[in-house]
N, CA, C and O atoms as a Maestro MAE file, in Angstrom:
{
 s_m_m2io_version
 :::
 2.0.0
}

f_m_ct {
 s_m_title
 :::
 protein
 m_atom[320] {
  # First column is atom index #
  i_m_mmod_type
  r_m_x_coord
  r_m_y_coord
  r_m_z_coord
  i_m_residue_number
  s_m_chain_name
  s_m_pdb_residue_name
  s_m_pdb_atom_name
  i_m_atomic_number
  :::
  1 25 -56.208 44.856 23.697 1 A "UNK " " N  " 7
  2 3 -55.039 44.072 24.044 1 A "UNK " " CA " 6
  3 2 -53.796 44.819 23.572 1 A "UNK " " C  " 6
  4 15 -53.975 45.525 22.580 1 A "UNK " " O  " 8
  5 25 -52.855 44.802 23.973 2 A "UNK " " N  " 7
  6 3 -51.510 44.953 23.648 2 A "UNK " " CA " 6
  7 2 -50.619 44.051 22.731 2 A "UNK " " C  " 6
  8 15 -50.563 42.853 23.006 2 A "UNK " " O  " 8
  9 25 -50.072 44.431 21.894 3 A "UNK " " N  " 7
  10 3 -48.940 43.944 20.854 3 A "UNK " " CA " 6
  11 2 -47.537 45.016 20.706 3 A "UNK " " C  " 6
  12 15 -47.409 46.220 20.481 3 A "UNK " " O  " 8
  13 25 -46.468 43.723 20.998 4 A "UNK " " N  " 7
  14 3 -45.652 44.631 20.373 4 A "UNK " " CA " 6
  15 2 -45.074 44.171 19.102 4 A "UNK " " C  " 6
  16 15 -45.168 42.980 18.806 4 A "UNK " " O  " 8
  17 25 -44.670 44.743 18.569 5 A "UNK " " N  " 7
  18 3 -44.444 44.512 16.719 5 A "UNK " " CA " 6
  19 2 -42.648 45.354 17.270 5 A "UNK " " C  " 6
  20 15 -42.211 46.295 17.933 5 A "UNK " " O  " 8
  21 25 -42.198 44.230 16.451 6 A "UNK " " N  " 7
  22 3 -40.638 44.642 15.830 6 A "UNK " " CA " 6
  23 2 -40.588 45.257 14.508 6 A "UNK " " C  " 6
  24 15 -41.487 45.238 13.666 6 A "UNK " " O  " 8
  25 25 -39.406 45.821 14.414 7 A "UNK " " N  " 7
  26 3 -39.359 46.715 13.302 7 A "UNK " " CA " 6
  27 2 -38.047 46.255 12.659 7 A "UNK " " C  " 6
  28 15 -37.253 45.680 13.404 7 A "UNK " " O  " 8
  29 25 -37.706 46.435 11.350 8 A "UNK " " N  " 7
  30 3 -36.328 46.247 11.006 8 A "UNK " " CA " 6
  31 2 -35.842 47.354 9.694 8 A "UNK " " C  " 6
  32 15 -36.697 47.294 8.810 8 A "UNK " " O  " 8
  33 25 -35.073 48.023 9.450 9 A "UNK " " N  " 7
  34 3 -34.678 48.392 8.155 9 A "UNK " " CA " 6
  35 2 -35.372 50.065 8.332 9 A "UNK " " C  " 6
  36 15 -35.305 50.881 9.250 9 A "UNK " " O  " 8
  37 25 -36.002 50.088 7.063 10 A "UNK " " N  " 7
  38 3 -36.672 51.469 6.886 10 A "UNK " " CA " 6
  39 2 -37.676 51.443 7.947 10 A "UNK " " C  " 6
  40 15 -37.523 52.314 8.803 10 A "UNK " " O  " 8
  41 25 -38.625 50.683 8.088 11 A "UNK " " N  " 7
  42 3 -39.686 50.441 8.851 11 A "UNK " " CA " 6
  43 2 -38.922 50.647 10.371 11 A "UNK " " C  " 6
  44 15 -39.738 51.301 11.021 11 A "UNK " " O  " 8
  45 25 -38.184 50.486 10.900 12 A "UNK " " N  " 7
  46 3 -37.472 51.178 12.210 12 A "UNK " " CA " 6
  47 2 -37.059 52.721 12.361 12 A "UNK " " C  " 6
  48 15 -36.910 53.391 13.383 12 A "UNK " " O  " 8
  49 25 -36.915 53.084 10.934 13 A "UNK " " N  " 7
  50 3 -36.811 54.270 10.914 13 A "UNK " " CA " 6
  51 2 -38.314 55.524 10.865 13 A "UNK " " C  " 6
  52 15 -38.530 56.710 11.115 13 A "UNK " " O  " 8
  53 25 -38.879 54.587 10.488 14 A "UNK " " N  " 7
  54 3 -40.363 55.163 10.300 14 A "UNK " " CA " 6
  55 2 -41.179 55.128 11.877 14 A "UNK " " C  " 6
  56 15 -41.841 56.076 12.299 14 A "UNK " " O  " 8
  57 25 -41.029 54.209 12.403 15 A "UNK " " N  " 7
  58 3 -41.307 54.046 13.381 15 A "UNK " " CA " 6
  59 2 -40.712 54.789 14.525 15 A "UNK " " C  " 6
  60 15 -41.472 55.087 15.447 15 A "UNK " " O  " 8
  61 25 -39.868 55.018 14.573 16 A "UNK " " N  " 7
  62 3 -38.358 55.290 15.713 16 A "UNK " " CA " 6
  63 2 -38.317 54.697 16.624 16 A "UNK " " C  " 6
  64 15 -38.174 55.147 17.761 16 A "UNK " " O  " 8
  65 25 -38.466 53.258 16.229 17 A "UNK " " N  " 7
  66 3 -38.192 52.234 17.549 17 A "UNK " " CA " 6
  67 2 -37.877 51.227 16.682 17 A "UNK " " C  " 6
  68 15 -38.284 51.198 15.521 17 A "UNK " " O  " 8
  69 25 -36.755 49.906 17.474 18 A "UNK " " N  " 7
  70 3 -37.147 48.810 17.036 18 A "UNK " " CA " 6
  71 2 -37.950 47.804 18.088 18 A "UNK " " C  " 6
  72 15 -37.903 46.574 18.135 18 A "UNK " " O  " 8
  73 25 -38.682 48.707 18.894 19 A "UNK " " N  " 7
  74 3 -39.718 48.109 19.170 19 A "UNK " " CA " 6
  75 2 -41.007 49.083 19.470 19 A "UNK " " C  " 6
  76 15 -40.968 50.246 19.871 19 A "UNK " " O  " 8
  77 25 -41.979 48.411 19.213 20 A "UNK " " N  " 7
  78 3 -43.391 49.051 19.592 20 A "UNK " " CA " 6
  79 2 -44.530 48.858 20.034 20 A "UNK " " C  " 6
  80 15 -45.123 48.033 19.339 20 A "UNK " " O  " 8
  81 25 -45.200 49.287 20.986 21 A "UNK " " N  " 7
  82 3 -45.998 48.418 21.648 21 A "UNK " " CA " 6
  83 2 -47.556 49.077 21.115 21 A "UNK " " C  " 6
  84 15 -47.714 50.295 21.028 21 A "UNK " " O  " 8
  85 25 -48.513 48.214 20.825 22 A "UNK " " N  " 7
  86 3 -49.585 49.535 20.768 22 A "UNK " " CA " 6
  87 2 -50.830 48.616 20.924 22 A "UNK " " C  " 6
  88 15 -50.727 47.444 20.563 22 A "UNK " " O  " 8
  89 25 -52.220 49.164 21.535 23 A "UNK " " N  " 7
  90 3 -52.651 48.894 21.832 23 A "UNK " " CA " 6
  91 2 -54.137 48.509 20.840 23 A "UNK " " C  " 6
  92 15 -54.594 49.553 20.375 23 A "UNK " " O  " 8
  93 25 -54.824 47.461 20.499 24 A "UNK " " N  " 7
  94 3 -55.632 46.923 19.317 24 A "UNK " " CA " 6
  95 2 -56.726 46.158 20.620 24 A "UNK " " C  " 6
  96 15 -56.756 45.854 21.812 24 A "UNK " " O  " 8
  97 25 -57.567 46.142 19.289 25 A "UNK " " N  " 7
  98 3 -58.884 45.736 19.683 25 A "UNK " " CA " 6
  99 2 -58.625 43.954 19.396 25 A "UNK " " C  " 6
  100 15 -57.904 43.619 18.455 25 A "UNK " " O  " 8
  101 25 -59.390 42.718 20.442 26 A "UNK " " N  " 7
  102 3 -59.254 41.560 20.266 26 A "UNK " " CA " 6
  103 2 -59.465 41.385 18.820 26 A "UNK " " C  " 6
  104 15 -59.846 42.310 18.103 26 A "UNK " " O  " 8
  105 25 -59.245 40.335 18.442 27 A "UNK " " N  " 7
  106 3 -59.415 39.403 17.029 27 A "UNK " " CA " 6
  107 2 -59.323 40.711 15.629 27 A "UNK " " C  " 6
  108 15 -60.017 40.826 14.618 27 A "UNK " " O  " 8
  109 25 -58.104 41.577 16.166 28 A "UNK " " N  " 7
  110 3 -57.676 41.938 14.937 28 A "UNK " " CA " 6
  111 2 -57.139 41.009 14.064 28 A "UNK " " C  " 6
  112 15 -57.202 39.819 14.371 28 A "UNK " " O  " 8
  113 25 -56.614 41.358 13.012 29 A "UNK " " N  " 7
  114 3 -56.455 40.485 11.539 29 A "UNK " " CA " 6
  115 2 -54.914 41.716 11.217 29 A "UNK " " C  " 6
  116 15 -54.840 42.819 11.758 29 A "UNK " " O  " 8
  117 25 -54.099 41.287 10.472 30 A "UNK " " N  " 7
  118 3 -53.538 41.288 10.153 30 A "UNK " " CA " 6
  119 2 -53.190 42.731 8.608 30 A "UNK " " C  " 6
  120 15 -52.162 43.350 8.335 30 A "UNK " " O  " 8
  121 25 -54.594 42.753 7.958 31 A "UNK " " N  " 7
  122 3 -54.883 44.070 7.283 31 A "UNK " " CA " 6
  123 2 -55.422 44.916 8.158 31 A "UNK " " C  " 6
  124 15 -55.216 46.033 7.683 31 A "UNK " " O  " 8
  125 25 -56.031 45.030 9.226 32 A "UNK " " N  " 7
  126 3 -56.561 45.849 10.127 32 A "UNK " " CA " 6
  127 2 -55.638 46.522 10.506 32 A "UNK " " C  " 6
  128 15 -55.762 47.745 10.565 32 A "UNK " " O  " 8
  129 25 -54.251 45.769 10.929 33 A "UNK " " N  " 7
  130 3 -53.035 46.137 11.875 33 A "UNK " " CA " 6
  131 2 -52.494 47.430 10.234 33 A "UNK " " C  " 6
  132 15 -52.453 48.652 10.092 33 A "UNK " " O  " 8
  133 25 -52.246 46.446 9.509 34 A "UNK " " N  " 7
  134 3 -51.762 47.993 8.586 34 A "UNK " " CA " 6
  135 2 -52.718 48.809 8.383 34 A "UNK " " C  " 6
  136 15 -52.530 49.591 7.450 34 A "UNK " " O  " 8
  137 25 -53.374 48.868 8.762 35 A "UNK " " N  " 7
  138 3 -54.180 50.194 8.686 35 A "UNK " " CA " 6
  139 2 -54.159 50.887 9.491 35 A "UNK " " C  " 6
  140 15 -54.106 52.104 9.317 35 A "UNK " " O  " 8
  141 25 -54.194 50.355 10.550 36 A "UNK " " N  " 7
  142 3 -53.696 50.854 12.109 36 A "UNK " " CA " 6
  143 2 -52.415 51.498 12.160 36 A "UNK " " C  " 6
  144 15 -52.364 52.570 12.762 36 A "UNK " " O  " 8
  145 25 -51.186 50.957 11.544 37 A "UNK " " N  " 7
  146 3 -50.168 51.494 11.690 37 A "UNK " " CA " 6
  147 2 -50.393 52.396 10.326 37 A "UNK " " C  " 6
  148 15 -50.301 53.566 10.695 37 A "UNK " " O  " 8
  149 25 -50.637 52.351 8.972 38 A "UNK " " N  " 7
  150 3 -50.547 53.318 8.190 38 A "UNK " " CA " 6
  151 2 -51.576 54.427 8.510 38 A "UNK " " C  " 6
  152 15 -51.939 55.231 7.652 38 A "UNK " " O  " 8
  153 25 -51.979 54.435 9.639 39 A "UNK " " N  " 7
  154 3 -52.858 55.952 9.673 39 A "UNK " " CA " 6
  155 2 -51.492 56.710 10.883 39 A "UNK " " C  " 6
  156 15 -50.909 57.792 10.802 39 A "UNK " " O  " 8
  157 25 -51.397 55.849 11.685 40 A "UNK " " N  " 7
  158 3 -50.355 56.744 12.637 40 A "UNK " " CA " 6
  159 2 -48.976 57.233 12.043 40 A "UNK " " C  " 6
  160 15 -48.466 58.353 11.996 40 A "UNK " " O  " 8
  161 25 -48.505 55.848 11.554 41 A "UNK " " N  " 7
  162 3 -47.495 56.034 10.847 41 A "UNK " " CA " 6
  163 2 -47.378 56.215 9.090 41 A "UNK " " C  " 6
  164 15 -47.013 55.273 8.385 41 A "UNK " " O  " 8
  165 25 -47.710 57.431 8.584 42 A "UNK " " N  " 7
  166 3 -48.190 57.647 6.925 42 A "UNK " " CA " 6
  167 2 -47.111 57.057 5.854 42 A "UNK " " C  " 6
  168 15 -47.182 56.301 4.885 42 A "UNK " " O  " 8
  169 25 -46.219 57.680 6.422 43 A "UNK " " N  " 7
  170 3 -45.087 56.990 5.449 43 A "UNK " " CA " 6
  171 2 -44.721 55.566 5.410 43 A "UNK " " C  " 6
  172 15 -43.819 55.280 4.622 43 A "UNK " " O  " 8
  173 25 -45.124 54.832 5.946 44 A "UNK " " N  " 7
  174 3 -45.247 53.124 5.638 44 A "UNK " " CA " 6
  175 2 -45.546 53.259 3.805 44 A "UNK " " C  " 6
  176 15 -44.824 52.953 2.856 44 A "UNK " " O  " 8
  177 25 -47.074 53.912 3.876 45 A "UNK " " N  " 7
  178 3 -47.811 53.660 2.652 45 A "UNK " " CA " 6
  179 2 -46.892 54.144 1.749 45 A "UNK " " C  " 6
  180 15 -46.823 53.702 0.601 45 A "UNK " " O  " 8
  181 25 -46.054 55.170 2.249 46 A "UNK " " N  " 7
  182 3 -44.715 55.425 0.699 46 A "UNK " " CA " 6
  183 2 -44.006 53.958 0.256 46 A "UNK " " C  " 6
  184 15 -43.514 53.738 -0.850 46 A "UNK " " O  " 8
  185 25 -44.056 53.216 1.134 47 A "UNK " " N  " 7
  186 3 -43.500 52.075 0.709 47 A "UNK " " CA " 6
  187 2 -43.513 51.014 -0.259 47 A "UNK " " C  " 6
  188 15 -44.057 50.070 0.314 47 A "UNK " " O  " 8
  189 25 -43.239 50.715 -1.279 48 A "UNK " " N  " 7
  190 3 -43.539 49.626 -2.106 48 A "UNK " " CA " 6
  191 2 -44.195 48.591 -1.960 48 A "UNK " " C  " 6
  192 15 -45.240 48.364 -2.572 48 A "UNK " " O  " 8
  193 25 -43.531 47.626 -0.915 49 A "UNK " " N  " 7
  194 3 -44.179 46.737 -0.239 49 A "UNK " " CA " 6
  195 2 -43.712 46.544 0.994 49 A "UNK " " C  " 6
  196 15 -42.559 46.869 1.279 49 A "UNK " " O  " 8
  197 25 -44.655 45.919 2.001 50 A "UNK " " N  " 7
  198 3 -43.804 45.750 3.455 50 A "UNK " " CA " 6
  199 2 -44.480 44.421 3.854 50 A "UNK " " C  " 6
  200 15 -45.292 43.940 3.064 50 A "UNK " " O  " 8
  201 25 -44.304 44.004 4.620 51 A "UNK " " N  " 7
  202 3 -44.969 42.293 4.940 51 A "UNK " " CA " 6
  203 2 -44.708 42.527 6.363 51 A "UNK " " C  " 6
  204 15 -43.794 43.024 7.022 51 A "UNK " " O  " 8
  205 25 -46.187 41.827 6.664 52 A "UNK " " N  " 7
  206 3 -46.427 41.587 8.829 52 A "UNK " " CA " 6
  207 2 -45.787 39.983 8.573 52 A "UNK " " C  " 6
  208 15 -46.171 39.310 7.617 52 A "UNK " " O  " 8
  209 25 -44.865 39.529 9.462 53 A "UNK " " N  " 7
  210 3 -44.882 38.355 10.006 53 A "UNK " " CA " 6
  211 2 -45.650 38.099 11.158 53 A "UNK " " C  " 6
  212 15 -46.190 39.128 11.565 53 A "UNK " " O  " 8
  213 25 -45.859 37.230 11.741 54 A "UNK " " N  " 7
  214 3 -46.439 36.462 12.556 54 A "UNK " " CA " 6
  215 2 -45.952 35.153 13.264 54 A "UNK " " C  " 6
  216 15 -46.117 34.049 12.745 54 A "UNK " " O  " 8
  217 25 -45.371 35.325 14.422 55 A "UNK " " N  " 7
  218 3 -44.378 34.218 14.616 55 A "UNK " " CA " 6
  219 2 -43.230 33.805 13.873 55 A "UNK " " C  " 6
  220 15 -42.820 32.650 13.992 55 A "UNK " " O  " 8
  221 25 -42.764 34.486 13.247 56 A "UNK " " N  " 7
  222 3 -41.398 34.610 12.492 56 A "UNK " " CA " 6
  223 2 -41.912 34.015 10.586 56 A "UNK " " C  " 6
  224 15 -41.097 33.876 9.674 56 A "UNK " " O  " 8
  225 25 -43.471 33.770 10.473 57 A "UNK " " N  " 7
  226 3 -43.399 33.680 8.972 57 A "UNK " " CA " 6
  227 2 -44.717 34.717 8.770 57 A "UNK " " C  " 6
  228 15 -45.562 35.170 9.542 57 A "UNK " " O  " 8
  229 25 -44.523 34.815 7.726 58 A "UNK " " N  " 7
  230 3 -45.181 35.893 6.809 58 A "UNK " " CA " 6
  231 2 -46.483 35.072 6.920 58 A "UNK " " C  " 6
  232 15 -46.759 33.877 7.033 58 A "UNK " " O  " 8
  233 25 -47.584 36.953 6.790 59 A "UNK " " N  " 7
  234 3 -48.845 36.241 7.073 59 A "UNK " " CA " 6
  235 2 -49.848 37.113 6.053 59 A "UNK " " C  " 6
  236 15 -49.634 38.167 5.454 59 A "UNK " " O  " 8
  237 25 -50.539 36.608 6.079 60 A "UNK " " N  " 7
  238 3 -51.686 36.413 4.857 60 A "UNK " " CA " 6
  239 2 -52.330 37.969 5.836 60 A "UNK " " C  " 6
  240 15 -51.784 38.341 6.874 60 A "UNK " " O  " 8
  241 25 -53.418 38.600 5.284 61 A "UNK " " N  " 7
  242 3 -54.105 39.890 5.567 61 A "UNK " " CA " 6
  243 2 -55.041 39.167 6.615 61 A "UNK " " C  " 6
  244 15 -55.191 39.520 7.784 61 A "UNK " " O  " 8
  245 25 -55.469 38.405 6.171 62 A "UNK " " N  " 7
  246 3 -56.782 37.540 7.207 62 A "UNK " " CA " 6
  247 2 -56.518 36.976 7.935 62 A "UNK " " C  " 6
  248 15 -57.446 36.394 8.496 62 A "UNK " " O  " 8
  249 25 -55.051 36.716 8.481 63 A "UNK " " N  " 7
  250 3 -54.643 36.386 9.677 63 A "UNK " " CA " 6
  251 2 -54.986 37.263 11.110 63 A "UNK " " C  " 6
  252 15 -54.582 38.416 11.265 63 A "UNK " " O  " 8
  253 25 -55.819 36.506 12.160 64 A "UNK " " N  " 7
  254 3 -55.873 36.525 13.367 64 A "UNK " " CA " 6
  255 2 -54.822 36.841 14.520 64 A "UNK " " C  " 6
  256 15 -54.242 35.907 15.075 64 A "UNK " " O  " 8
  257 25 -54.539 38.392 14.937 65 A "UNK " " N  " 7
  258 3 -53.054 38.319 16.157 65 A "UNK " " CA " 6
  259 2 -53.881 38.522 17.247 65 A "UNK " " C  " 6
  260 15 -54.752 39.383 17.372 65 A "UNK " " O  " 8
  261 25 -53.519 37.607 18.074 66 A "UNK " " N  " 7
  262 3 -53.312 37.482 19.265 66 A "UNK " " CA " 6
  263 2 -52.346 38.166 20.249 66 A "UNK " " C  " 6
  264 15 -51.506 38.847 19.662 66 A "UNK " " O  " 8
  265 25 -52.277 38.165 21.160 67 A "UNK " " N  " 7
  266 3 -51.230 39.274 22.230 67 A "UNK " " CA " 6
  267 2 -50.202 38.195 22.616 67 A "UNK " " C  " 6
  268 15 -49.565 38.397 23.649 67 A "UNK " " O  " 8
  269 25 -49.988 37.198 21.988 68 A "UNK " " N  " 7
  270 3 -49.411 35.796 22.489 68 A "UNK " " CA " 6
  271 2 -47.962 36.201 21.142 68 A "UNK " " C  " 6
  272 15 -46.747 36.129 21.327 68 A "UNK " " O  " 8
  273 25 -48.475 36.479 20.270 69 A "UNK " " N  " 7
  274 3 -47.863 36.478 19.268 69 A "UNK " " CA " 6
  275 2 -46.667 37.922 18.576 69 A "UNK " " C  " 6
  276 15 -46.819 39.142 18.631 69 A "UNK " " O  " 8
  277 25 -45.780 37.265 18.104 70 A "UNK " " N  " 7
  278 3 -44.448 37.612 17.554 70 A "UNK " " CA " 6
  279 2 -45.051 38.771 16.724 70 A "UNK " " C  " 6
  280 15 -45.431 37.938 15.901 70 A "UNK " " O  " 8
  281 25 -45.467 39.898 16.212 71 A "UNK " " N  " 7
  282 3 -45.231 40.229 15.668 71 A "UNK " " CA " 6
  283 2 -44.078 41.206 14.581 71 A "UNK " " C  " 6
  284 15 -43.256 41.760 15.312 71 A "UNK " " O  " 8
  285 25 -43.933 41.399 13.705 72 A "UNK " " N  " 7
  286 3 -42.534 42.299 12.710 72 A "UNK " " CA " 6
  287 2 -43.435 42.941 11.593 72 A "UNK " " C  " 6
  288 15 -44.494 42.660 11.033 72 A "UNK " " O  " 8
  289 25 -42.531 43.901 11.545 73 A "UNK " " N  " 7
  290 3 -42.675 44.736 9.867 73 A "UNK " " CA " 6
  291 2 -41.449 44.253 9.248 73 A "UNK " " C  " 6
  292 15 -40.388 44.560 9.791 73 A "UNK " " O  " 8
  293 25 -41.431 43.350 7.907 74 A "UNK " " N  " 7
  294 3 -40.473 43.404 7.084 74 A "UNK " " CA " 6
  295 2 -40.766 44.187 5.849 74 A "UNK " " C  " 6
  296 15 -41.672 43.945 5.052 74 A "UNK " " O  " 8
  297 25 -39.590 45.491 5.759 75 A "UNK " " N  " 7
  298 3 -40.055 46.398 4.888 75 A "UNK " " CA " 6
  299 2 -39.185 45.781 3.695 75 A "UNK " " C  " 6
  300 15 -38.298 45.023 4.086 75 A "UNK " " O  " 8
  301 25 -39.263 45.943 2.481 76 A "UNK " " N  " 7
  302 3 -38.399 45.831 1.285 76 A "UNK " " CA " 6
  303 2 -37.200 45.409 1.641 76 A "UNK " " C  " 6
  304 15 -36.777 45.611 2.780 76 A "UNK " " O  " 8
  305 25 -36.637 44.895 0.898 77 A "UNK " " N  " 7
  306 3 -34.935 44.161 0.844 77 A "UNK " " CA " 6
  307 2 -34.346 44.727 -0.613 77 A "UNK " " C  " 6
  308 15 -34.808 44.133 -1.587 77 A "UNK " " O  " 8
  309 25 -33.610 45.549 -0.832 78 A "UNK " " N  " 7
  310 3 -32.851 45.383 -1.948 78 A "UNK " " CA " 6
  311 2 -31.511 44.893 -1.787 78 A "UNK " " C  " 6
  312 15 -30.860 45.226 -0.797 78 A "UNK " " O  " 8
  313 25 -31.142 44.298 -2.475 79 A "UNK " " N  " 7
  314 3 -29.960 43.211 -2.827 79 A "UNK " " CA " 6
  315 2 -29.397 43.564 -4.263 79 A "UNK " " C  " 6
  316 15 -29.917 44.020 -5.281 79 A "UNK " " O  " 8
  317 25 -27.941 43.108 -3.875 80 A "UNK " " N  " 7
  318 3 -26.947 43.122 -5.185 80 A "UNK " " CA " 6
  319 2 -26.103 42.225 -5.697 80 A "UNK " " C  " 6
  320 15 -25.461 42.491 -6.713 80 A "UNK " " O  " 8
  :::
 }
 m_bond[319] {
  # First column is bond index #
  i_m_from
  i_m_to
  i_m_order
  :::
  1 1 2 1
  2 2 3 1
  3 3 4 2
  4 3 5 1
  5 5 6 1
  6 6 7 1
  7 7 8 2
  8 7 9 1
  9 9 10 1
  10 10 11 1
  11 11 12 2
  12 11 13 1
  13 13 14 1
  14 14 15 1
  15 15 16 2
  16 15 17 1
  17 17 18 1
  18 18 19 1
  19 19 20 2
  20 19 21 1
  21 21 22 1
  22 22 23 1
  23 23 24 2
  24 23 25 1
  25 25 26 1
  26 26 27 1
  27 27 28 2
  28 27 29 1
  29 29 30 1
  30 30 31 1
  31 31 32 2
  32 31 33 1
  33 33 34 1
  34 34 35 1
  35 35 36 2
  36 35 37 1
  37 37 38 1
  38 38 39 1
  39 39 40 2
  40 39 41 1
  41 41 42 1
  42 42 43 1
  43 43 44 2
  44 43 45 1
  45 45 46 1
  46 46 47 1
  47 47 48 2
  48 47 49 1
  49 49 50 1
  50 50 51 1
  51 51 52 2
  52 51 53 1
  53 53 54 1
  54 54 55 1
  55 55 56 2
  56 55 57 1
  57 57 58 1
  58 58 59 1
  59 59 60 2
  60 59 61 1
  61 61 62 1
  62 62 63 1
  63 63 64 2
  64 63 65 1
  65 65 66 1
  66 66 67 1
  67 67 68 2
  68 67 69 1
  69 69 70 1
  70 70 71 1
  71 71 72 2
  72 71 73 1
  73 73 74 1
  74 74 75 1
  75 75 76 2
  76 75 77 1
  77 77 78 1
  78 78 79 1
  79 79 80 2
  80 79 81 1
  81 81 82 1
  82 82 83 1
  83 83 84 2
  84 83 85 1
  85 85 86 1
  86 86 87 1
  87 87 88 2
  88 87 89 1
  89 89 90 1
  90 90 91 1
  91 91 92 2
  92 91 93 1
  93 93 94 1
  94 94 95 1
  95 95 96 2
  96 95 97 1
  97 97 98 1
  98 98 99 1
  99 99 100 2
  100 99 101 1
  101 101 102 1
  102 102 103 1
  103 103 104 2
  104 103 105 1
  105 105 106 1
  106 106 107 1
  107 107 108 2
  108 107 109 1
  109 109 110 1
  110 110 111 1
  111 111 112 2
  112 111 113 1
  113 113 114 1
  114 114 115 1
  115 115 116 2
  116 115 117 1
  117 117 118 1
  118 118 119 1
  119 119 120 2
  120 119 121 1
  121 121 122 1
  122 122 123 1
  123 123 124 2
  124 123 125 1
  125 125 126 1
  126 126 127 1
  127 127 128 2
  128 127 129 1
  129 129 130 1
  130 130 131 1
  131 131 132 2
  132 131 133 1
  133 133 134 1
  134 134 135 1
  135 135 136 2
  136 135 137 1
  137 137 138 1
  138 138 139 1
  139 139 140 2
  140 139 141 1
  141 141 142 1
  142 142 143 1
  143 143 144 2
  144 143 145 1
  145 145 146 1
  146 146 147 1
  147 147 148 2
  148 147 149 1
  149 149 150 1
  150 150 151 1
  151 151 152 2
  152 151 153 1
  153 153 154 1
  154 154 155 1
  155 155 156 2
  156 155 157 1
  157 157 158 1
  158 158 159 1
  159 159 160 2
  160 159 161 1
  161 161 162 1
  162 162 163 1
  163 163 164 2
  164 163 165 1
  165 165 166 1
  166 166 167 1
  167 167 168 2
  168 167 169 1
  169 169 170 1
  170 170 171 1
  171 171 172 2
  172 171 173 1
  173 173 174 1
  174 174 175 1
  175 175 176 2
  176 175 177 1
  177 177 178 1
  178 178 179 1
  179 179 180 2
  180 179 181 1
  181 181 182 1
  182 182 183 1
  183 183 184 2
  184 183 185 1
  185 185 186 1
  186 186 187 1
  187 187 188 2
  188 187 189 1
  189 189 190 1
  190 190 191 1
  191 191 192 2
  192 191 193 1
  193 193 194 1
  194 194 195 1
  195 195 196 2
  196 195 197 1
  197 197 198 1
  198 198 199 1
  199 199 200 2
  200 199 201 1
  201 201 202 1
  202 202 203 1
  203 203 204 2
  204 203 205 1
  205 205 206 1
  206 206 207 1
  207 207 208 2
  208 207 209 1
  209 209 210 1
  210 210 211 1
  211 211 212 2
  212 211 213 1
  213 213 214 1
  214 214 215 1
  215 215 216 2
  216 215 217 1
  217 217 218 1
  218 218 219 1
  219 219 220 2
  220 219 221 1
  221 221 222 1
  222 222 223 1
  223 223 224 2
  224 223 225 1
  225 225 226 1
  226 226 227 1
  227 227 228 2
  228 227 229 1
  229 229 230 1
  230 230 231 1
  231 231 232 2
  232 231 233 1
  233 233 234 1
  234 234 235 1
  235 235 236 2
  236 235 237 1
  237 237 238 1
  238 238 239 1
  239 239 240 2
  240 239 241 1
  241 241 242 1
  242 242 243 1
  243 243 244 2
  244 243 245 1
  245 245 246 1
  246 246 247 1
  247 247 248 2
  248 247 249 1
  249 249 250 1
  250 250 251 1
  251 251 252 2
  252 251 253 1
  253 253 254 1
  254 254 255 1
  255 255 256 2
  256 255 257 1
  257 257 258 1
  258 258 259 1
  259 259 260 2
  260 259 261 1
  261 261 262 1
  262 262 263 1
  263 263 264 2
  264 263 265 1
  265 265 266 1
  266 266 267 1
  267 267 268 2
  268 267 269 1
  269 269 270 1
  270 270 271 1
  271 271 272 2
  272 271 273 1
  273 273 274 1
  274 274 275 1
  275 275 276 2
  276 275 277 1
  277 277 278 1
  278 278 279 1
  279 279 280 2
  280 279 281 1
  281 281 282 1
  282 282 283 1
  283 283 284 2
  284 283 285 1
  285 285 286 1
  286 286 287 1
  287 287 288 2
  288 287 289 1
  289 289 290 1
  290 290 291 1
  291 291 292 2
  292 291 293 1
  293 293 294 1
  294 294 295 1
  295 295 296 2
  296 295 297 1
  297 297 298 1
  298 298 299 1
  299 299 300 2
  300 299 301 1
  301 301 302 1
  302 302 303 1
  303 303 304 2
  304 303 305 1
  305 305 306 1
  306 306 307 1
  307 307 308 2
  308 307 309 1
  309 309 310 1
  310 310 311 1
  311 311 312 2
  312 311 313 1
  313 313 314 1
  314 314 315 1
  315 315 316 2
  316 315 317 1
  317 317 318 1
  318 318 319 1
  319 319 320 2
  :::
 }
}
């Protein structure tokens, strides 16, 4: 199936899109997908932390995506 995942921040830069479409096997999960993207894309894993949303809220690793669904990379926020 097809997903496209939004990107925002560093994670757009890593990517070079703020959008991306890529193609996954049914009843992926949500840790699968970062793995998926941290093998193509390596420098994710430089990252501290990054979070998949899922329909605009943050999702657990054992979450189920569907091709129906919103996905994002929210990479780190620093604030002052």
């Amino acid at each position: 199936m097809k997903i496209k995942i939004l990107t925002f921040g560093i994670a757009k830069d890593i990517l070079g899109a703020s959008e991306k479409e890529i193609d996954v096997d049914e009843g992926l999960n949500v840790k699968q997908l970062k793995n998926i993207l941290e093998e193509d894309f390596p420098q994710l894993q430089k990252l501290k932390s990054y979070f998949i949303a899922v329909d605009e809220e943050y999702a657990e690793d054992d979450q189920i995506i569907s091709s129906t669904n919103e996905i994002a990379i929210i990479p780190p926020v620093s604030g002052g």
